[in-house]
Structure formats: C-alpha cells, structure tokens
C-alpha positions in Angstrom: 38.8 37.1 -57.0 35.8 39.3 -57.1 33.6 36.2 -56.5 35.7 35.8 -53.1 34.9 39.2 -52.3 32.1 39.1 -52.3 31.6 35.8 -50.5 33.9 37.8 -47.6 31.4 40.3 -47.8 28.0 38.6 -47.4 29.7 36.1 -44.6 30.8 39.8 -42.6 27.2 40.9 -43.3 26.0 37.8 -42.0 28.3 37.6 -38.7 27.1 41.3 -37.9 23.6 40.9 -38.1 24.5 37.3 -35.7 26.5 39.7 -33.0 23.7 43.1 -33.6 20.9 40.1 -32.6 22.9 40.0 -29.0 22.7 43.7 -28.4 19.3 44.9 -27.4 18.2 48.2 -28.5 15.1 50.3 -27.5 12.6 48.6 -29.2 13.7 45.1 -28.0 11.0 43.3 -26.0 11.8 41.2 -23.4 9.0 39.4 -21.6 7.8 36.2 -19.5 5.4 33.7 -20.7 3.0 31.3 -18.6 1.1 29.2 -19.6 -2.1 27.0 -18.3 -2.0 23.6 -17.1 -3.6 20.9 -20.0 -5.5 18.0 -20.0 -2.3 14.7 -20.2 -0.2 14.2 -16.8 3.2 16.3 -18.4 1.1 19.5 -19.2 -1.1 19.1 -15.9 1.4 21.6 -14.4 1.6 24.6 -16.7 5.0 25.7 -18.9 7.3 28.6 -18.8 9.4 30.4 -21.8 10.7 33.4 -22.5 9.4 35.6 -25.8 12.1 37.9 -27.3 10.6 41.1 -29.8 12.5 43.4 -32.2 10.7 44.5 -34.4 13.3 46.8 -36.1 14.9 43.4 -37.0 11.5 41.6 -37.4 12.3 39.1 -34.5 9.5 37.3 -32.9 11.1 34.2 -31.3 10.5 32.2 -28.2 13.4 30.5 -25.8 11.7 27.1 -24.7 13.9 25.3 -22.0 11.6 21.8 -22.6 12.3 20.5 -25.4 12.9 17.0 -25.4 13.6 14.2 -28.0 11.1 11.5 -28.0 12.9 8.4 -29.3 12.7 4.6 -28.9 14.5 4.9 -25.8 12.6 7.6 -24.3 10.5 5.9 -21.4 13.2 4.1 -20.1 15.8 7.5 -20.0 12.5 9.1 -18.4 12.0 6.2 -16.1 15.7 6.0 -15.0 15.8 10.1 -14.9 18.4 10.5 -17.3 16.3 12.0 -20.4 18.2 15.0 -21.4 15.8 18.5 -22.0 17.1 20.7 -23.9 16.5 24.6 -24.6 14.9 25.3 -28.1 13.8 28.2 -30.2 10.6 28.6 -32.3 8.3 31.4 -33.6 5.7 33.0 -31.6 2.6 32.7 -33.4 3.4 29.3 -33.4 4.0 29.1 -29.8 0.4 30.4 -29.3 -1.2 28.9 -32.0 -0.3 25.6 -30.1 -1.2 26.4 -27.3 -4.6 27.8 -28.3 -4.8 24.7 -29.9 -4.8 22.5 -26.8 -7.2 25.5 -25.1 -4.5 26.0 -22.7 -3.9 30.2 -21.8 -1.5 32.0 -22.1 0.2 34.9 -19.9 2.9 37.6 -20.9 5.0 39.8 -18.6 7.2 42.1 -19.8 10.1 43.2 -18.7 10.8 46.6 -17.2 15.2 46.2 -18.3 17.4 48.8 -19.6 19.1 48.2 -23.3 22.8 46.6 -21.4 20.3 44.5 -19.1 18.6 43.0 -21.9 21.5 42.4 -23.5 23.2 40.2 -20.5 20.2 38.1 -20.7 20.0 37.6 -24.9 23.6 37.0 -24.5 22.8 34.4 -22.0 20.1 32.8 -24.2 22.3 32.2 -26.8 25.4 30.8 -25.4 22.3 28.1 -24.2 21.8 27.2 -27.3 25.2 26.4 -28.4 25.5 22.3 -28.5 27.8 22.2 -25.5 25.5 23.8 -23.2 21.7 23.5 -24.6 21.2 20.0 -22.7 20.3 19.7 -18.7 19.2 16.5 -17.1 15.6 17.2 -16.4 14.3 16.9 -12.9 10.8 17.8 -12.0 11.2 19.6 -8.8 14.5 20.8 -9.1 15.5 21.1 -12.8 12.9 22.2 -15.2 11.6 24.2 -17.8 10.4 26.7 -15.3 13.4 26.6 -12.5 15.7 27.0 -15.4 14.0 30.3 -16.6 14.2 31.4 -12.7 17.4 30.9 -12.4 18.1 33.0 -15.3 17.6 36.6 -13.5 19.9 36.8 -10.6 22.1 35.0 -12.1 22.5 37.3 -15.4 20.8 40.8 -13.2 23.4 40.1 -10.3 22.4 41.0 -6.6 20.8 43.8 -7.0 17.6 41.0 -8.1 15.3 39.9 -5.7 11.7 38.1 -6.4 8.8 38.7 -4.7 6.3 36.4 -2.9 5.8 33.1 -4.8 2.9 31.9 -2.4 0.4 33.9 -0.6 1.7 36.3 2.6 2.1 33.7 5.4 1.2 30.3 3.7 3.9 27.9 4.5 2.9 24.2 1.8 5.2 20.9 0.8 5.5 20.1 -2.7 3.4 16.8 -1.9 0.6 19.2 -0.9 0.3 22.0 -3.8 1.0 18.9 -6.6 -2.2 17.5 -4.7 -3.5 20.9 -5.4 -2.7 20.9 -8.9 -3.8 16.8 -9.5 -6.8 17.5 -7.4 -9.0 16.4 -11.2 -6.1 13.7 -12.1 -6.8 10.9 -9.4 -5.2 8.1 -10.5 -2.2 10.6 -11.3 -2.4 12.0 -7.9 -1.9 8.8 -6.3 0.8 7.3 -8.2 2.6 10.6 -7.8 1.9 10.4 -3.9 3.0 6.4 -4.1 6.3 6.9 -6.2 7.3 10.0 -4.4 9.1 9.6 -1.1 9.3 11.8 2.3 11.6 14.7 0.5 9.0 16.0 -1.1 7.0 16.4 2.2 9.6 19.3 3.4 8.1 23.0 3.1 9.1 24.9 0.2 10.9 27.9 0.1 10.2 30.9 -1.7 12.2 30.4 -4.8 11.7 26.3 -4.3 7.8 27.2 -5.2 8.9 28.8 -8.7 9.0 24.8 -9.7 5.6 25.6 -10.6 5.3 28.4 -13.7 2.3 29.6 -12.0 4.6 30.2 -8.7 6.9 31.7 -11.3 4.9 34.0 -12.4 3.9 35.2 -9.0 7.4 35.9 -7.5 8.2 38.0 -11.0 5.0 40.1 -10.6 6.7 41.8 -7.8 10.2 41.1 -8.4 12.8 44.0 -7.8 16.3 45.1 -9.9 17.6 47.8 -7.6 14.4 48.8 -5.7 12.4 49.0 -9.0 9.8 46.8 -10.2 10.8 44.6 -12.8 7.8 43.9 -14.7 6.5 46.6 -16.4 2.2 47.3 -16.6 -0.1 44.2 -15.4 -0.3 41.1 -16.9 -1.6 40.5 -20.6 -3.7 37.3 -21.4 -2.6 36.3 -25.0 -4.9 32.8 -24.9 -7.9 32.5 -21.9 -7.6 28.9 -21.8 -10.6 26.5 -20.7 -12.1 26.2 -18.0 -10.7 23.1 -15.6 -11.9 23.7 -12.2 -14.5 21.4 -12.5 -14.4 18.1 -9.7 -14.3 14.6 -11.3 -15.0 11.7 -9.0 -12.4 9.7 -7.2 -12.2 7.1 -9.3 -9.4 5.1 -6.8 -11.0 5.7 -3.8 -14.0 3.9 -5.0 -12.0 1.2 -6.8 -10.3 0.5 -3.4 -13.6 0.4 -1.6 -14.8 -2.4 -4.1 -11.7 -4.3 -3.9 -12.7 -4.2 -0.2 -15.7 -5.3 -0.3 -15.1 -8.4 -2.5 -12.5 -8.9 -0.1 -14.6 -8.8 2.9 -17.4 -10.6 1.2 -14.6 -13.5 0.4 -13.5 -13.6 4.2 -17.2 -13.6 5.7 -19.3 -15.2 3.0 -18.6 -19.0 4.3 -19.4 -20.4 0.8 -16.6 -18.2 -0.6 -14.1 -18.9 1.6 -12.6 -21.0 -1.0 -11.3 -18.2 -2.6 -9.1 -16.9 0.7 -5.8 -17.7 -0.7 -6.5 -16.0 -4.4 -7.8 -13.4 -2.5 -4.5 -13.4 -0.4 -2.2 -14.0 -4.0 -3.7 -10.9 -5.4 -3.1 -8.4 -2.6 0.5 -9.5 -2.5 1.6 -9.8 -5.8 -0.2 -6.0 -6.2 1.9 -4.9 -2.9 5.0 -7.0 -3.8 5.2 -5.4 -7.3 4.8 -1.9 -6.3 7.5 -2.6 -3.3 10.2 -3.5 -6.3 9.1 -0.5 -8.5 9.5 2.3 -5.5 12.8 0.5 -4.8 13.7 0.3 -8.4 12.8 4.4 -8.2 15.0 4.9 -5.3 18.0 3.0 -5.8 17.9 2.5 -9.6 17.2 6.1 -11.0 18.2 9.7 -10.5 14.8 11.0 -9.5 15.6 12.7 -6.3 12.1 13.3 -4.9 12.0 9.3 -4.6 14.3 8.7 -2.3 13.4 8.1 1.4 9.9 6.5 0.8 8.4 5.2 3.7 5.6 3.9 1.2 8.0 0.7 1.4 6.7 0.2 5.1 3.4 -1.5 3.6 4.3 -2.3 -0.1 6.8 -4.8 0.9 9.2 -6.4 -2.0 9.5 -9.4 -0.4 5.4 -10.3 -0.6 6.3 -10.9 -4.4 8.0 -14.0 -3.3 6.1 -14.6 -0.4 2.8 -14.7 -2.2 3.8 -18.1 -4.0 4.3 -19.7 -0.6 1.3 -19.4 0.6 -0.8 -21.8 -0.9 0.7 -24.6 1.7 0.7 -23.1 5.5 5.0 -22.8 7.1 5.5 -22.3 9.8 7.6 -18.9 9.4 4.0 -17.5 7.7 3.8 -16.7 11.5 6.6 -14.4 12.2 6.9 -12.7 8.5 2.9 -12.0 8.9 3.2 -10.4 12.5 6.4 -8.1 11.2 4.3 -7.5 7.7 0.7 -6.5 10.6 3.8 -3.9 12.3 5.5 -2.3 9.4 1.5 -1.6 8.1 1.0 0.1 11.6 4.3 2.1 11.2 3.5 3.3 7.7 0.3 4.4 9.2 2.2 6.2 12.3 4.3 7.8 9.8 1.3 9.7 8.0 0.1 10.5 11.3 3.4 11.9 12.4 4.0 13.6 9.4 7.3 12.1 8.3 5.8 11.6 5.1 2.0 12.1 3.7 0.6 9.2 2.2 -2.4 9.3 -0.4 -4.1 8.0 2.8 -7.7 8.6 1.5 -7.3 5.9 -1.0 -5.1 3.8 0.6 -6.7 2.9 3.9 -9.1 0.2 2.1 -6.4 -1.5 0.5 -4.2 -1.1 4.1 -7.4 -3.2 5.9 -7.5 -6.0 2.7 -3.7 -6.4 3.9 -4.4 -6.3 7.3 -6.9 -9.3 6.5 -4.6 -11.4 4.4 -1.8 -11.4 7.3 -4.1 -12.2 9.8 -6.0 -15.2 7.6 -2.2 -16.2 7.1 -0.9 -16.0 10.5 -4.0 -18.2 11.7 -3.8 -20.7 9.5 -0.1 -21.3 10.0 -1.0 -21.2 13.6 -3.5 -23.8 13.1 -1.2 -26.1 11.1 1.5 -25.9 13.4 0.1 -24.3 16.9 1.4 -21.8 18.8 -1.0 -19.5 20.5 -4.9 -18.7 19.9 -6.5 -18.2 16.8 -7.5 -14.8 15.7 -11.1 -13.8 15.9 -11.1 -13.1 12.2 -12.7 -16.2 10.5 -10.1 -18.4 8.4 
C-alpha cells in the first residue's frame, strides 16, 4: 500500500511539473531563431524555429517545425508532395552546434510578451506535438517550416498582432524572382526550379506571403506590433556568423546550352556532318519530350501547387517523346506537327515577354534555336519527300 503511494505521489509530481512547463513565468524566454542559407538545394533557403528558456526549470529547448522522416519511400512522397513534416523538439546547444557545424549563422529575437502571452504560445507548442496534430503536409511556398512559425502569432496573440514590413518600403517581387535571388550561386538549381515551377509563382507576393522565406520572417517580426508595442524586445543577437556565400560562380547551364548550340549548328552547316541531322534531331526531342512528361507528371500527378499552370509545356512538348522515334523516315504529317511545334515555341516565348510567366530565358534561348533548327530540318525534308511548298532556306 505504501509502495502505491508513493507511485501516486511521484506520477502527481510528475504531471505538475508537465502542466507548470505550460505556464510561463518571468524568467521564461521566448524568442525567434533564423538561420543562414547552406551550401545543398533544401538549406539554400535558410530555417526558422522557435527557442524556449527557463532557466528556473533548467529548460533550453528548441520547437523545430521541419522535421521530416527520411525513409525508403522518401523521394517519391517528396516527388508526389505528400511527405509529411512534422514539428520536433531538441536542445539548444545542439541546435547551434549543428548549425555552426555546417558554417551556416544563426539569428535570435526575443520576444517582448507578457507571462499569460507566453503562455498561449507554449500552450500552443505543445498541443503540436501531440501525435494527432505534429504532422502537416509540407509545401514549399505555402506550408513550411517558416510559414508555420508565422502563423503561430496572430493566431495564438489575436488581432491586436500585426507584422511589419517583410520586403523593403515600396518593393513589389514574385516568388519566381526572389528564389532567383536566393539561387542566384545554384545555377543548375535555379533553372530546374524555374522549369518545374509554373505561372503561380510569377504573381506578386504579399506581405505575409514573403515570410515563406525565414529571412522575410525575420524582417516582418523586427517591427511587428501586439497592441501598438513592439514585439521584439532589443536588436537582433548573432549566435553563429555563418560563411561568407556571396561570392558569383559561373553559369554553368548557360554555357552548357551554348555548346550544345554550337555542335548543333556545326552539325547543320558543316556539310560533311550532316549525316548526323537526325541524331542531332533524336536528341533534342527526347530531352524536350522527357521534360514535357515530368512538368505534366508535376502538374497533374502531385500536390505541388506552385506547378500547376506551366506554360513551360508550350516548348517541352510530351508528345516529341513519341515523335522523336518517327523521324528517322520522312511522313508526311512531320509537316503540320513541325509548323504547330515552330508556333507553340513562339508562344512560349510571347509568354516570357508578356509576363504570364518568367521563363529561365537566359539559358533557355540556345536550346529554343536547336529546336527551332530541328523543326525546320524536319518540315523540309518531309516537304521534299512529299512536296508541298518551297524549301526552307535552312540547309537540310
């Protein structure tokens, strides 16, 4: 019986110290973290968490909303847009020590919130880490570690919250152009982001829409308002500086789409080469053709948002998959499918122009002319096997 007892006891003990870890006291430290972008593609945008302090209960813990479980399946739920992040929690020191580690920095922010305010958003923490509710469906412009911490302050603060300027007074960006801005060192990144994303991500952000970014983030809390009063309490503190990574790399497509140019051009106009026309041809369709099915795939077969509505489909075509393995013998429909393949490229181009949607233009335009080139050598010869108007003045 006393055994019992004291079993009641130490599980009481145990629940109170649980429900005293919800209340916030005067010495409990609330604050913001940022930190840096990193060398791989998934840290080349920065993180954001949230570091909780009491020391009074000797609590130095960090709320992390991405966590993620990296299993056998986990390319294709990422591909597909169904891998499940969840919110974590892990000591501080080795929060930093990781991220000193990987030379990344490191921001803090702390909170200017009364005892009850702190409180609400503990409270709030905690019933995310319950199994029912830790997991979200990440998405990367809409749903992710740093949108979720956003969220969490007029939603637990109430409308008396407001944040401040994300962006500069007066600049007015698409989320196309500032993750250009942020990939501007990543080119091969940069451009299959630009390829795979479609004409949603070209709209202007809105002030809260910017907070995507954990730099943005930080920004709009620096002069964020609860009731008229600042909300972050004495300037920013720099746990880790971080290296340097402002440093310009060369374009490493652009030039690999110049030289797949010039072999191409050196194919079409050096008569001995000629020969080599349809491999030539084969190549630049299968390339196109494959890409065409993947931004398809993207759109139709996944949850990823931002791909949806890309006009990127106007010049990868899905069909020149199939068509490339007709076009070893001239038919006569080569005609009409190369004219409508010679428009569609012109449209994509109008679209850029236009601004519907931004395409990674710079590095694109060489590989738009090899296309350009193929159609036209197909068209002619079709229209040499089996007549039909004047040849082109590009040499067959």
């Amino acid at each position: 019986m006393k055994r019992i007892r004291i079993l009641l006891l130490l599980l009481l003990s145990a629940f109170n110290l649980f429900a005293q870890n919800d209340t916030a006291t005067d010495q409990t430290r609330l604050s913001l973290l940022t930190c840096g972008v990193g060398d791989e593609l998934y840290s080349s945008f920065g993180h954001t968490a949230i570091r909780y302090t009491d020391p009074a209960r000797g609590i130095d813990e960090v709320y992390n909303y991405g966590m993620f479980n990296f299993g056998p399946d986990f390319l294709m739920k990422f591909t597909r847009g169904k891998l499940l992040y969840y919110v974590g929690i892990g000591s501080y020191f080795n929060f930093v020590e990781d991220y000193s580690y990987e030379q990344r920095s490191v921001v803090e922010q702390e909170l200017a919130l009364s005892s009850e305010q702190k409180s609400k958003i503990l409270a709030f923490l905690k019933d995310n880490l319950k199994p029912e509710n830790k997991y979200y469906k990440y998405d990367f412009l809409y749903d992710n570690c740093a949108t979720r911490v956003r969220d969490i302050f007029p939603g637990t603060l109430g409308q008396g919250f407001s944040f401040g300027s994300s962006l500069p007074e007066g600049r007015k960006i698409s989320f196309r152009k500032i993750i250009n801005e942020y990939q501007r060192n990543n080119h091969w990144a940069r451009l299959g982001i630009n390829i795979v994303l479609g004409s949603r991500i070209d709209k202007v952000m809105t002030n809260e829409e910017a907070m995507f970014l954990p730099d943005m983030l930080m920004q709009g809390m620096a002069t964020a308002q609860l009731d008229g009063v600042a909300i972050v309490t004495g300037s920013p503190k720099q746990i880790v500086k971080g290296a340097d990574r402002s440093a310009l790399s060369p374009n490493g497509p652009l030039w690999a789409m110049i030289g797949l140019l010039l072999v191409t051009l050196i194919v079409f106009f050096v008569r001995p080469l000629q020969v080599l026309k349809p491999a030539i041809a084969l190549l630049h369709l299968l390339l196109s053709g494959l890409l065409g099915i993947m931004l398809l795939f993207m759109w139709l077969g996944t949850d990823h948002q931002s791909c949806a509505n890309n006009y990127n489909l106007l010049w990868a075509l899905p069909f020149n998959l199939p068509f490339a393995f007709t076009i070893f013998k001239p038919r006569k429909w080569h005609k009409q499918y190369s004219l409508i393949a010679i428009v569609l490229l012109i449209l994509a181009l109008m679209v850029h122009v236009i601004g519907i949607q931004a395409m990674a233009i710079t590095e694109l335009l060489p590989f738009f002319l090899c296309l350009l080139y193929v159609y036209l050598f197909i068209y002619k010869r079709a229209i040499g096997a089996f007549g039909g108007g004047a040849g082109s003045s590009v040499p067959a």
